[in-house]
N, C-alpha and C positions, 0 to 999 in steps of 0.2 A: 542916196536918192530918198525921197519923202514918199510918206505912204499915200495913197491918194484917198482924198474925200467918200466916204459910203453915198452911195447914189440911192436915188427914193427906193422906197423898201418897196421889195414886191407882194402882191398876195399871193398865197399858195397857190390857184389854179393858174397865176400867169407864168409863176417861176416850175411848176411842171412842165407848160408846154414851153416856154421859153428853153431850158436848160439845155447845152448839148454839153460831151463828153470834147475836152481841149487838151488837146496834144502838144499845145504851144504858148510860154506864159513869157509873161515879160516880166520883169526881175524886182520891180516897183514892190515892196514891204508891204504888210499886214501891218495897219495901227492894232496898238495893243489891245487897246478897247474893242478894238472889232473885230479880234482872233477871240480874245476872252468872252464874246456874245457869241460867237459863233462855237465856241467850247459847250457852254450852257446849253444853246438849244442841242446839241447834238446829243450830250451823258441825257437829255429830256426823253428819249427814247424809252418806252416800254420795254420789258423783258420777261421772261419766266419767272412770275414768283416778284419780280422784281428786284432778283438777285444782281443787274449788272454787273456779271462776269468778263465782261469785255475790260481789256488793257488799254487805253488809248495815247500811243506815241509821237508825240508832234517833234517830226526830222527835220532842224532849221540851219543846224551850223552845217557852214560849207562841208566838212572834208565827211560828216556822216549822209548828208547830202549825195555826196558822189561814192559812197559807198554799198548804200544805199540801191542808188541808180546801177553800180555795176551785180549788184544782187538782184535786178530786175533784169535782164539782158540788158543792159544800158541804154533803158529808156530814157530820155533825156529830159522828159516833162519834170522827172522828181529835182532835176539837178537846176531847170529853169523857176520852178515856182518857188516861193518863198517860204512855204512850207507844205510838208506831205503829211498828213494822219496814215499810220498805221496803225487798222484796227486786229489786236490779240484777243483771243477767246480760251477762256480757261474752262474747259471741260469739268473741274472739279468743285466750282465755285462755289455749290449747292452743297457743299461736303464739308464747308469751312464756317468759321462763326461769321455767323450774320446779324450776332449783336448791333452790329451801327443800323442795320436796316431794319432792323425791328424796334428802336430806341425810336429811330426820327420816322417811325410811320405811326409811331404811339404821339409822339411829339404833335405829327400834324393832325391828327385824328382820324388819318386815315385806314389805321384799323385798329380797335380794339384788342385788350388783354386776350378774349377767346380767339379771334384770328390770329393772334401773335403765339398762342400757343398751340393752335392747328398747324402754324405752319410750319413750329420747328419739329413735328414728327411728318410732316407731309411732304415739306421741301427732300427732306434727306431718302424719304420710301422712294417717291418719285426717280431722283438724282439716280441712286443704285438700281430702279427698276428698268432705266433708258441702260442700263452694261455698255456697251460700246457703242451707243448712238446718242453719249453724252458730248465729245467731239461735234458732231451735227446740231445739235438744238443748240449749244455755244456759240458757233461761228452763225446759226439761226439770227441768234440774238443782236452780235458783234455788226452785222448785215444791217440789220433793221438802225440801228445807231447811224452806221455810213449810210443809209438813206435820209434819216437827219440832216445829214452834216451837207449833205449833197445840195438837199432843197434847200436848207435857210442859205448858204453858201451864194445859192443863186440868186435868192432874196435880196441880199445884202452888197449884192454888186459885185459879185466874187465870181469864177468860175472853177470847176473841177474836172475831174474824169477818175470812173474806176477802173482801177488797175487787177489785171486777170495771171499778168506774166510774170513770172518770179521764181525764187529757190529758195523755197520755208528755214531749211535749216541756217543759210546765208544771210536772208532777213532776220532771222531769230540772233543771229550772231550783231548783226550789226546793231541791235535793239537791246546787246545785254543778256540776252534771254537764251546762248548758247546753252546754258546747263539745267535745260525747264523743259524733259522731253516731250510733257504732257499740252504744254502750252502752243495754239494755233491761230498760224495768221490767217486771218479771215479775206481782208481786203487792203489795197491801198489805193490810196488817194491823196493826190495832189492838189493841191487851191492856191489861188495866187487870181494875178489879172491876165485876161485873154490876149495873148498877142496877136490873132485874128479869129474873125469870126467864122463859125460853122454851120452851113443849113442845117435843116430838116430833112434825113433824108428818107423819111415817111417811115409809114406803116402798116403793114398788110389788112387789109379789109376781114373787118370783125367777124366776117363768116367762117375766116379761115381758123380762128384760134380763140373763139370767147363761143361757148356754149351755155346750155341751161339745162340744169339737173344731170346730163350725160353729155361724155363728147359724142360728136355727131349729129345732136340736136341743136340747131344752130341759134343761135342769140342774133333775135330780129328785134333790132333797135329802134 
């Protein structure tokens, strides 16, 4: 089957309210070019330091595909859509040479030799000062990327859903990554085309859940 044509690109506030989460794909291919744009914006994602610790796994061939899916409870979106991201988060990222991201941040001029050398005593004081809530600001980061991937996805005529239900060490296995204890999955997600549509099925009235300065003090809009 042929991959279908990208439909008019959306702007970010329509593909916010436009997006819902699709439980259901129809099996129609990614053109290459518009999995490879949609790769790009997503690694476009900010991060700590802007270490980009995240792993990012794109699951296409059938049999990991259903591997995969039986690593989820066998959800069956991963097994329908034509490809899944799974996003990994490396807890230790900020502990490793980050030669490449200091080269191409000199490269773009985006910081200078003094920032390049604050940041390799800072990244690393930092990294050790988080002890076990390196985990956390990792999979923080891995998140903020699958939000990426989520909106332009939508942009791009694509549909997704994040995935909550799974067995880390089972995904970890399937991904290669059984002998890496430090290494965590943050999220998955599956993209492909919608096999039908999902409302809206709203949102609680802003009094209940957006405050100002404290909770309690309600955000009157």
């Amino acid at each position: 089957m042929s991959a279908i044509a990208p439909t008019q690109i959306l702007d970010v506030p329509t593909a916010i309210l436009q997006r819902r989460s699709i439980k259901t794909f129809k099996s129609d291919p990614i053109a290459p070019e518009l999995l490879k744009q949609l790769v790009d914006l997503t690694v476009a994602a900010p991060s700590s330091f802007n270490m980009q610790g995240w792993q990012i796994i794109l699951v296409q061939d059938e049999a990991q595909k259903a591997a995969l899916s039986a690593a989820s409870w066998n959800q069956q979106q991963i097994v329908q859509a034509p490809v899944t991201f799974v996003f990994a988060a490396d807890p230790y990222a900020g502990e490793k040479d980050l030669t490449p991201i200091y080269e191409e941040a000199l490269k773009t001029g985006a910081w200078n030799e003094g920032t390049v050398n604050y940041f390799k005593n800072a990244i690393p004081q930092f990294q050790a000062g988080l002890g076990d809530k390196r985990r956390e600001y990792a999979i923080k980061d891995a998140i903020i990327a699958a939000t990426h991937l989520v909106l332009a996805a939508e942009s791009l005529g694509l549909s997704t859903c994040f995935m909550n239900g799974w067995i880390e060490d089972q995904v970890k296995a399937v991904i290669g990554a059984a002998d890496d204890p430090d290494l965590a999955i943050a999220v998955i997600v599956p993209v492909g085309y919608a096999a039908e549509p999902r409302l809206n099925p709203g949102r609680l009235p802003l009094s209940t859940n957006v405050f100002v300065d404290t909770i309690g003090n309600t955000y009157q809009a």
